[in-house]
Each structure stands twice: as structure tokens, then as C-alpha cells.
N, C-alpha and C positions, 0 to 999 in steps of 0.2 A: 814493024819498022819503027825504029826508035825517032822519035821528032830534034832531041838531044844530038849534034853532032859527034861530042864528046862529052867521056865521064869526068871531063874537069870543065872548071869555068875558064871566062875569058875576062882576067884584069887588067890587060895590056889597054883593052880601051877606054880602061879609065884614065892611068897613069904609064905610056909604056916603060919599059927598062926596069918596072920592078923597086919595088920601095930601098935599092941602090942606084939606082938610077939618076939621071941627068933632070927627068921630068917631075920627079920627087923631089928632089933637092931646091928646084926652082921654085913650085908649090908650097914647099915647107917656108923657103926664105920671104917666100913675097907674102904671105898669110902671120908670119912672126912679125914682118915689120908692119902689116897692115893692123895686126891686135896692138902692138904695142902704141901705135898710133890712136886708136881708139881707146884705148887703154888712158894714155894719157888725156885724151878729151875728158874721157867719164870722171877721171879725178878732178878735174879742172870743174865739175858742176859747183856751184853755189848751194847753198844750203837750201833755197827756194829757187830750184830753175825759173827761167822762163819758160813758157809751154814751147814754143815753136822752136827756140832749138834742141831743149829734151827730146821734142819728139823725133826733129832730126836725127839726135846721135840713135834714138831708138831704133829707126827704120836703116840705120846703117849695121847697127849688132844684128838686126834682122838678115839683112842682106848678106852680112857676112857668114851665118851660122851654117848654110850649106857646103860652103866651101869646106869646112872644119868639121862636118860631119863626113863628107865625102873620103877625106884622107883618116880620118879616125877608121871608118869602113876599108879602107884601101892598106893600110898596115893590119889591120885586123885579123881581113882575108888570107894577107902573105904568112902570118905568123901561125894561123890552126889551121893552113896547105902545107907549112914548112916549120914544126914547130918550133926546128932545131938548125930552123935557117939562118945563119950571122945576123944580115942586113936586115934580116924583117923582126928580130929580138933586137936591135939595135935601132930598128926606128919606131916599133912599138916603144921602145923606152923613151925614146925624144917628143912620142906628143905627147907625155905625161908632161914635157914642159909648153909643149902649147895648149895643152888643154888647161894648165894654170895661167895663160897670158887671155886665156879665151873666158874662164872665170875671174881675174880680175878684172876682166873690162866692164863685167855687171854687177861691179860689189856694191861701186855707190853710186848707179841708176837705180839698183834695189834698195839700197838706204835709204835713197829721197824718195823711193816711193812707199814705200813705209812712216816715213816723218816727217815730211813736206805739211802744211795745214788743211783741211780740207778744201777749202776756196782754189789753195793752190792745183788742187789733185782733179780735185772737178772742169781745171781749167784744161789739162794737159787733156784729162778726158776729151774734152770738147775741141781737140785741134779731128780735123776733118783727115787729116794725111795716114792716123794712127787710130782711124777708127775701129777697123778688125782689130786692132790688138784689146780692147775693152776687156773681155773676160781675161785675159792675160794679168792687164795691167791691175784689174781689182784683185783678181788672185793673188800678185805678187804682194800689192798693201794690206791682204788679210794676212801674208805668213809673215810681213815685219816682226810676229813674235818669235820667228824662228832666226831670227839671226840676231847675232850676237854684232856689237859696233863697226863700224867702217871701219875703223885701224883692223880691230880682231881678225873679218873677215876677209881683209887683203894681207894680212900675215898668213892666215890659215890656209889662203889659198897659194900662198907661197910655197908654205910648208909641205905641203901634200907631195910636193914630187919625189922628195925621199923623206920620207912618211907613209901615209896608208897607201899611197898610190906606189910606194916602193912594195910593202908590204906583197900589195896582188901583186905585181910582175914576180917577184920572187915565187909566189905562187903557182905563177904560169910556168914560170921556167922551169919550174921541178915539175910539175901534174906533164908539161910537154917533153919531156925528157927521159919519165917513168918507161922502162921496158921489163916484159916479162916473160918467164919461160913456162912454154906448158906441152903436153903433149896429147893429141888431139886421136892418138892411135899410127900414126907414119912417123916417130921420132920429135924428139923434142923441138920444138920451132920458138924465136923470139917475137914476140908481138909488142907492140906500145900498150899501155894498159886503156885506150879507148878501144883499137882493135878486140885484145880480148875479151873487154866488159861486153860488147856486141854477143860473144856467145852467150851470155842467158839464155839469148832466145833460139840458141838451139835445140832441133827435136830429141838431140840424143843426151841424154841425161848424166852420160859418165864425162861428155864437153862439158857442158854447164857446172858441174862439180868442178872437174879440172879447171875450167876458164876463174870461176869464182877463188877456190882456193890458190891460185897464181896471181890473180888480181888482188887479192887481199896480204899474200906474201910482201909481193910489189911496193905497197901502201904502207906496208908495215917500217920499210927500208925508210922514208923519211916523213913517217907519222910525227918526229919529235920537228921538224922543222916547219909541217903545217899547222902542230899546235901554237908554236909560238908566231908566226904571221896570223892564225885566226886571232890569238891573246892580243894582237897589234891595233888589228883590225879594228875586232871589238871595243877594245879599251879607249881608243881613239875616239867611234862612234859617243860611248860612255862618257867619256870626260865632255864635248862638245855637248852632248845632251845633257850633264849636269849644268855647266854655264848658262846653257838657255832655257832651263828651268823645265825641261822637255823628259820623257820617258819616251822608252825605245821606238814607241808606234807613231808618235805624232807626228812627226817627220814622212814617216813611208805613209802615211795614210794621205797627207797632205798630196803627197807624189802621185797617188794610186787613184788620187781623186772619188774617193770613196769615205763617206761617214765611219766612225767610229761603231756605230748599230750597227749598219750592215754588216760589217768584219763581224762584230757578235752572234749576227742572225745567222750564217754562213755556217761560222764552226761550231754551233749547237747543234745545229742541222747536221753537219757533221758527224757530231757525237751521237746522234741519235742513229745514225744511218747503218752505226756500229753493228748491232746484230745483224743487219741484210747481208754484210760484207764477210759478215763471218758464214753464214750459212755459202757462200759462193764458197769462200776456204775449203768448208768442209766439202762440197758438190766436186773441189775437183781434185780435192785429195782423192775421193773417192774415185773419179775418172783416171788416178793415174796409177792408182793401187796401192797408196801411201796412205799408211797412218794419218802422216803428219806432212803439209810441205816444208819443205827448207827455202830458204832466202831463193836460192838460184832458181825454185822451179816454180815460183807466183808468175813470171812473166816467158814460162815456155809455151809453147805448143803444143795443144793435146795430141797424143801419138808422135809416132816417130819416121811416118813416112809422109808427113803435111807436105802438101805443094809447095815449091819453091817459087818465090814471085818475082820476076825481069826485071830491067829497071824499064825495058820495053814495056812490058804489060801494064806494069804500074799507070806509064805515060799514059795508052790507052785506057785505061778505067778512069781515071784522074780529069782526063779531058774530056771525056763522055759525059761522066757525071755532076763535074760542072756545069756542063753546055745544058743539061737538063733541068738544072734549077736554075741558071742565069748564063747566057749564052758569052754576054763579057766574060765572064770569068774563064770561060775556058776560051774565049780568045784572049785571054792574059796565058793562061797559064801555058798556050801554045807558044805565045814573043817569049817567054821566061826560057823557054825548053830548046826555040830553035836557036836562038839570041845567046846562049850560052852562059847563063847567068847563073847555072848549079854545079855545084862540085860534089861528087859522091862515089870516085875511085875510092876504093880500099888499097890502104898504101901503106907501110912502115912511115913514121915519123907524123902522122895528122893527129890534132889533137881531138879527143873524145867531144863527144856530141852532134848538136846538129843547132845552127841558126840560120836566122834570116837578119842582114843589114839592110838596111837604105844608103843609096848613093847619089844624095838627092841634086847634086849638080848638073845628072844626066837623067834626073827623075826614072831610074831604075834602083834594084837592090840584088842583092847576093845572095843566096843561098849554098849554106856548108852542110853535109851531111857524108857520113858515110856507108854504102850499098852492104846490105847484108842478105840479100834474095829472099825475104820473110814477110809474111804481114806487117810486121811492126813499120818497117825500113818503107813500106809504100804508105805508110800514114802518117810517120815522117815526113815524108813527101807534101803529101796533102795538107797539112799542118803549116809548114813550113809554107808554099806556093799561097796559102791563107794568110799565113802575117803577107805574105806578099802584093798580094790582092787590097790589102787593108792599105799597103801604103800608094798604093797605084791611085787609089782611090782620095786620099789623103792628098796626093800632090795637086792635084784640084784645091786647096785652099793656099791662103796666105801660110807663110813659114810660119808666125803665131798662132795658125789654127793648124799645127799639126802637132801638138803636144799632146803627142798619144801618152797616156799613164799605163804604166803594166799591166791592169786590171783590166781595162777596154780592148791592152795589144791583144791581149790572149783571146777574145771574144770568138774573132774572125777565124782564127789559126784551127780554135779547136771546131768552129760551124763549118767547114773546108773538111774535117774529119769526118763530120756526122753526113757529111753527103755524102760522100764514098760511102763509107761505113753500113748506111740505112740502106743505099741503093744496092749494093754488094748484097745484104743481107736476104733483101726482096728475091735476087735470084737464085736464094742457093733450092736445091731439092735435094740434096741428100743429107741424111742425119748425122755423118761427120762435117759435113761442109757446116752445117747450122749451127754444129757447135764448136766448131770453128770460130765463128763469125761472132760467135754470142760470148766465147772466152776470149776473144782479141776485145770484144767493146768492156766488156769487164775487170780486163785488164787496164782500161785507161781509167775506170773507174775508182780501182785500185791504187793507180796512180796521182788523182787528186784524191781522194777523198781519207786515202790511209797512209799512205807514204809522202804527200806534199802536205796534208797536214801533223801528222808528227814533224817532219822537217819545218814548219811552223813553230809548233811548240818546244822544238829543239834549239830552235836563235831564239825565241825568248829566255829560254833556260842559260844561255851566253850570256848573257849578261848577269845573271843572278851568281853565277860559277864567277866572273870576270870579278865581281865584290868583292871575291875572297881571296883573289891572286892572280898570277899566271896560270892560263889554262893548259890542263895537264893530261898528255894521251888517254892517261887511265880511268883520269876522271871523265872526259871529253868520251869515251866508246862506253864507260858504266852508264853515264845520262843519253847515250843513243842506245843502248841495247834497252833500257826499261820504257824509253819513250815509243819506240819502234813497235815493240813487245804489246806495249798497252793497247796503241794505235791499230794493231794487229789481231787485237782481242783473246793474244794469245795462241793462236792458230796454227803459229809458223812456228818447226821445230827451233827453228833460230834466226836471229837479223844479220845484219849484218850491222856489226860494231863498230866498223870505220869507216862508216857513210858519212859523218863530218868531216872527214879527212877529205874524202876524191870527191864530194861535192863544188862543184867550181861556185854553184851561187851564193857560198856562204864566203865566197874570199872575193868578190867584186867590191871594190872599194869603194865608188859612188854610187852603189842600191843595198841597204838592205833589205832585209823581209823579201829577196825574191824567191817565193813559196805562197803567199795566199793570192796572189791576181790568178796563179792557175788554176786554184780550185771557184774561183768568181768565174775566170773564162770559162771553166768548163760548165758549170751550173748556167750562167747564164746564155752561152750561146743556143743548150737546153732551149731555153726558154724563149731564145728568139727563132731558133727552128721552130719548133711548137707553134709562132704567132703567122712566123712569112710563109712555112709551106702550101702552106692552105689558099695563099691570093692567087696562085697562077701567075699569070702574065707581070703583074703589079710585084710580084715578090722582086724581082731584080733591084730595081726604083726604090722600093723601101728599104731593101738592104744597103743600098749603097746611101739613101737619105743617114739612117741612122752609124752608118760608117763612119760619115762625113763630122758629123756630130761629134765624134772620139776624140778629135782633136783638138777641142773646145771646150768643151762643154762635160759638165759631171756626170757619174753615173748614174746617180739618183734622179736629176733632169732628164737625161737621155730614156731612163725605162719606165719612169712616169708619163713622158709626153708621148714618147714613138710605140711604147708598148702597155702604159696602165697598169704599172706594175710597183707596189713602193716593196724596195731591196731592202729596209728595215725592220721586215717582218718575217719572223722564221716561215712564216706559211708560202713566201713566196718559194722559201729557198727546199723545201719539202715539194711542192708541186715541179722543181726543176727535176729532182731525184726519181719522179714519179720513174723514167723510162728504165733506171736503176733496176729499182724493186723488179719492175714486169720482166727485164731479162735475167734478173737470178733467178725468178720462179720459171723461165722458159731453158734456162741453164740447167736447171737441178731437175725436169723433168726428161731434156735430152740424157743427161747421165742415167736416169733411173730408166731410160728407152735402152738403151746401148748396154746395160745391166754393167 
């Protein structure tokens, strides 16, 4: 019995009538005049606030930020339900101008807290009203070096909405609008190309060929229009990092809340981990009878009669095996499930992927995915219900203690995996099921550690390519096929060369680098599985202590203090790998059992 009433969510309770709506428009209008209102306070600061009304205006931007995350979540939702919906491409495009009235309000509260005098800064410190904001407000006067002058950054933030923030919607609207033909064996069908992408992980091998070579036809059709929005992107990025004297990392590391070492210690470990990942290549070339794999067939299913998985069943595994390591959680993940807060119909017109929002004015969140009846699709699930739990957890703090960084979001998301995942594993007994289970965990391994880091080292490589011009299809798939390739160790008969293109996270306009917090979440939540399984009863308690932490607090404090761990040292990030290693070796010995 499914807990889910329906395979769509319910956003009418957030906003009803639909981002054209009566109750949208009201929203929109009372939150533009209420920034612009704030707005003009924050300009009106003096060059040395006083402390008691800075902190005033501060506890008002506070108050107001859930409002404006809420409706950023609530057009969000309508436009990858309905890619190619009018109203919700048409109000997606309008908070690109409230999200510039929502950044100017903080251009020069961050100025003066970057250049105000010490005396002054220690004194704002010490208003009592604004005390949780502390790690906030010292954070913001450390990255002073990251902005460039008050005029600059209230021009820039002007500029942005036909600018880079034009750029991504341009993005969206083509990647939402891609359709593709392919033929599955019963006649040629039209799919969107997230639809199709989903077939990778089909058992039968001549879908996965077909779905990949339509998906890539598809891409091919306005590859010249995503080179020049990524050229925008980048270049943009590039120029403001030239001004502030900054290279490409400083900024996202700043965001990620993570040292510069650790990012180091991370991908050396990485690079080391190279040959284990190739012996798994070769283990299940050999399980599928191939030479060689091709791109399409790293993330299928060994054999071709694999169980197909419910979205019922999912629910029940899901909630079990929460309830098992911490019983809140699966009574979260049961409110998320009856509550209607998932969407995961397969449908012509949704766009590819799968997230999770916060809607934090009703302290809930969203979840998008779309049902493919496979392993993958219920660890999506589980993943996804993870960010979800992380922020459940999170609305327990002040709104400045919920500054989750990408690096900490993913912690949760991927520990939500490895509890399915281990517990699923514990019960399999038979020798296709176990390697099953051991090629599905493999393949997430795959996914950080060989393909989200070359996607790493593929936006560094943007920039270096951006020096020399506009970036150019050809050039843009020769530096993803040799990067891919290498990442790959070689392995794979081929990549896929237009991975820059139908990647969404390289055309998000206000993050980049989003590619290394995943392969940090996934090592690290390693590493916090490893510490809380073992407490029993006390595991809930510390996970949810150290949860709470994400939103505050850096990562390097959070796994020194909650775990004894310094993330600057490759050896942490090798003993995260450990459970790696143990299942290629239990990998390649099911293969050589099964001959």
C-alpha cells in the first residue's frame, strides 16, 4: 500500500491558483514592495552604523528571506512539473528581478560589514537581538575581500537579470523544451530528453544504446546555443573574479565552507582511488560479456531480467529502514509521503533530474523526481527524503543558522542512501541479488568519485578555454571526452562528449563548482555512518546534533568537534574510501562465482 496518495505533489498549499494565479501575484507584489522598502533602508546606512539599528535592519532581511525562498521554491516546482508551461517560464523569469531587489538589499549591510572599524563591528557584535547571527556576521567581514565596492555590487546586482541570470533561464528553456525520438522496439515514441536519459538504466542493452544515441542526436540540435550561454556564464564569472583579484575557487570554497586543503586532500584521494575503480570497470565488463563498457552501460543493471522496484515498495523499504537507525526519520519521511510533498509521475514535458526545495514559510520542502521502477529511482528517493530530513532538521534554528553550504547539503542526502543501501544488502541471499546490490553501490561510487570529478576538473578547464575566446562545441566535447576518458582510466569504449552541454549544474548562474560538495558528501557521510552506527539508541541525537551544526558552522569544526576527524588530511579521506575498496573486492569475486 503506497503511503503517497498521489504520484504528483501538492503546491496548491503553498500558493493556490498556480504561479498565474491571484495568490502569486499578491505574494510577488507585497514581497517587491516590501524589498524595495528594505532596500532603500540598507542604502540609507552610514558609513559607521549604529549598532541597534543595523542590527534592526538585519533581523528584518532575516525575517524576510523565507518569504523569498518560499516563492523561488514555488515557481521552481511549477516550471520542472511543466517545463513548457507559459505562466510558470513567465514567472520563473520575474524573480530573477526579485531575486536582484532581494540582493540589493544586502549589498551595503555587506559593505559595512566588511569596512566599518573594528570597535564598530565588535559593537554590532555585542547587540543581544543579533546574537545567533555571530558566525554569519564574522563570515560575511572575512569575505569583504570578495566584493568588489558598493556602487559595483549594486550595479552587478542590477545587471544580473539580463545577464548571467538571463543566460541560465535561456538554458532552462531550451534543456525544458529538448524532445527526442527513439524506438524502444513497439515504434518510434517522442520522449523529452530527461525521460529518455532515465533509460541508461535499462536492463536491456539495445534501449540504453537507443535512449543514449537519441539523447545525444537531441543535444546535438542546440549544442551551439549552450556553448555560447556556458561562454556567458563563464566569462561573467571570469571577469568579476578578475576585479576581485579572486581565481575560480575562492568564491565557491568560501560558499562550500570548506578549506582550500580539504578540496586538495579530497581529489588526490580521488586520483588515487583510480586504479580500484578501474578493476570494478573491468569486473563488470566482464559480468556483461563485453570487452569494453560504453558510456550507456556503467550505470545499468547486471542482467536483463533485474526486478523492477514500485514506488510502493520503495516507500516501504525507505521507511523501514529509517525507522531502524533513527525512528524520526521515518516518521519524517512518512509526513513527506502522506503530506504530498513528492512528485515522481513520468510524464512528457518534466524537466530531467530529481531535487529537493525548502518551502520554509510552512517549514516543509519539495521533492521532484521522476519514477523509473529501478534501483536507481528508489535511491533517488532516499537521497532526495535525506536532503529532506537535513532541512526538517535545520528549521529548528534561527534562519542565519540555516546556511546550509553544498558540501554539508549532500552529507545527509547521500547517509539517507547508505541506510537503505547497507540494510537492503544485509538481506540479500542470493548471488544475483548481492551483485545487484554491490553494482548499484558502485555505481554511486562511480558517480562521485569518476564522473563528478572529472565534471570538476572540466569547469576548471572553462575557464582556461574562456582566456582564449568564446567557447566552442568542439573545443567544449574534445576537453570532455579527454577529461572524461582519463577520469575513466580509460576503461570505457567511449564518453559521452556532450556531457557539458545537458549538464544543468554547469549553467546555474549563482553556484559554481557544483560537482566537488558531492564527492565531500559522499566520502563524508562514509565517514559519519562509520562513527553513529555503532551508538544504538544515541545515534539519532548525534546525528541530528551534528545536522543542526551544517547550518552554522564549517566543516572542518563540525568533523573535528562531533567526529575527530581533520578533513585536511588525505588519510582522512582514504579511510572514507575504505567501504569502496571492500566492495570491488566482494564485486569481482561475485563475478568470478557466477563465471
Amino acid at each position: 500500500m503506497s503511503l503517497a496518495p498521489s504520484l504528483t505533489w501538492d503546491l496548491e498549499s503553498i500558493l493556490p491558483g498556480g504561479p498565474g494565479g491571484a495568490a502569486f501575484e499578491a505574494e510577488y507584489a507585497a514581497l517587491s514592495a516590501d524589498l524595495l522598502a528594505l532596500a532603500a533602508r540598507s542604502e540609507a546606512l552610514p558609513a559607521i552604523p549604529e549598532p541597534a539599528p543595523f542590527a534592526g535592519l538585519l533581523l528584518d532581511l532575516e525575517r524576510i528571506s523565507p518569504r523569498i525562498d518560499t516563492l523561488f521554491s514555488f515557481t521552481g516546482c511549477h516550471a520542472a512539473a511543466d517545463s513548457q508551461g507559459e505562466a510558470a517560464i513567465r514567472a520563473e523569469a520575474r524573480m530573477s528581478t526579485l531575486g536582484g531587489l532581494a540582493a540589493r538589499g544586502w549589498v551595503t549591510p555587506k559593505d559595512r560589514m566588511g569596512t566599518m572599524p573594528q570597535a564598530a563591528f565588535e559593537a554590532l557584535l555585542a547587540e543581544p537581538s543579533i546574537a545567533h547571527m555571530r558566525n554569519m556576521l564574522l563570515s560575511d567581514r572575512k569575505q569583504g575581500r570578495l566584493r568588489l565596492s558598493e556602487k559595483e555590487e549594486s550595479l552587478l546586482a542590477a545587471l544580473a537579470q539580463d545577464g548571467i541570470s538571463a543566460w541560465g533561464q535561456l538554458y532552462d528553456v531550451e534543456a525544458g523544451s529538448l524532445k527526442v525520438t527513439l524506438d524502444r522496439g513497439n515504434g518510434p515514441e517522442t520522449l523529452s530528453a530527461g525521460q529518455a536519459a532515465q533509460l541508461y538504466w535499462d536492463p536491456k542493452r539495445e534501449v540504453r544504446q537507443a535512449a543514449f544515441t537519441a539523447v545525444r542526436a537531441g543535444w546535438t540540435t542546440i549544442a551551439k546555443r549552450c556553448a555560447t550561454a556556458l561562454t556567458h556564464i563563464t566569462g561573467t564569472r571570469q571577469t568579476l573574479n578578475d576585479r576581485r583579484g579572486l581565481d575560480e575557487l575562492d568564491e565557491p570554497l568560501v560558499q562550500a565552507r570548506i578549506a582550500r586543503t580539504t578540496l586538495t586532500a579530497i581529489m588526490e584521494a580521488c586520483r588515487e582511488a583510480r586504479p580500484v575503480m578501474q578493476r570494478y570497470f573491468r569486473a563488470k565488463a566482464r559480468a556483461m560479456k563485453l570487452e569494453k563498457l560504453e558510456w550507456h552501460d556503467v550505470f545499468a543493471p547486471l542482467g536483463e531480467d533485474g526486478p523492477g522496484v514500485t514506488y510502493e515498495a520503495a516507500q516501504e523499504v525507505i521507511v523501514r529502514q529509517f525507522g531502524e537507525f533513527a525512528p524520526g526519520m521515518a516518521e519524517f519521511a512518512t509526513r513527506a509521503l502522506t503530506n504530498r510533498w513528492i512528485e515522481v509521475e513520468d510524464r512528457p514535458g518534466k524537466r530531467a533530474g530529481g531535487f529537493c526545495t525548502d518551502v520554509p514559510a510552512r517549514h516543509e520542502t519539495r521533492i521532484f523526481m521522476t519514477w523509473c521502477a529501478n534501483d536507481k529511482a528508489a535511491g533517488t528517493l532516499a537521497h532526495e527524503l535525506g536532503h529532506a530530513f537535513h532541512a526538517e532538521v535545520l528549521f529548528g534554528n534561527p534562519v542565519a543558522q540555516r546556511r546550509l553550504p553544498m558540501t554539508l547539503a549532500e552529507t545527509a542526502s547521500t547517509f539517507a542512501e547508505a541506510l537503505v543501501r547497507e540494510a537492503t544488502r544485509a538481506q540479500a541471499t542470493t548471488p544475483g541479488t548481492r551483485l545487484r546490490i554491490l553494482d548499484n553501490s558502485l555505481q554511486d561510487a562511480t558517480a562521485f568519485l569518476c564522473n563528478v570529478a572529472a565534471r570538476f576538473e572540466l569547469e576548471r578547464e572553462l575557464y582556461v578555454m574562456r582566456r582564449k575566446g568564446p567557447l566552442e562545441v568542439e573545443a567544449l566535447s574534445a576537453a570532455t571526452d579527454r577529461i572524461f576518458t582519463e577520469w575513466f582510466s580509460g576503461e570505457l569504449a567511449g564518453v559521452d562528449d556532450l556531457f557539458w552541454a545537458h549538464k544543468l549544474h554547469f549553467y546555474i548562474p549563482g553556484l559554481a563548482f557544483y560537482n566537488y560538495p558531492y564527492i565531500f558528501g559522499f566520502l563524508f557521510a562514509n565517514l559519519v555512518y562509520e562513527a553513529f552506527r555503532p551508538q544504538g539508541a544515541a545515534a539519532e541525537a548525534a546525528y541530528r546534533r551534528l545536522l543542526a551544526r551544517t547550518g552554522d558552522d564549517d566543516a572542518e569544526t563540525i568533523a573535528k568537534e562531533e567526529l575527530g576527524l581533520d578533513l585536511g588530511d588525505v588519510a582522512t579521506w582514504r579511510r572514507a574510501m575504505a567501504g569502496v575498496v571492500r566492495d570491488v573486492e566482494a564485486f569481482e569475486g561475485e563475478v568470478e562465482a557466477l563465471g
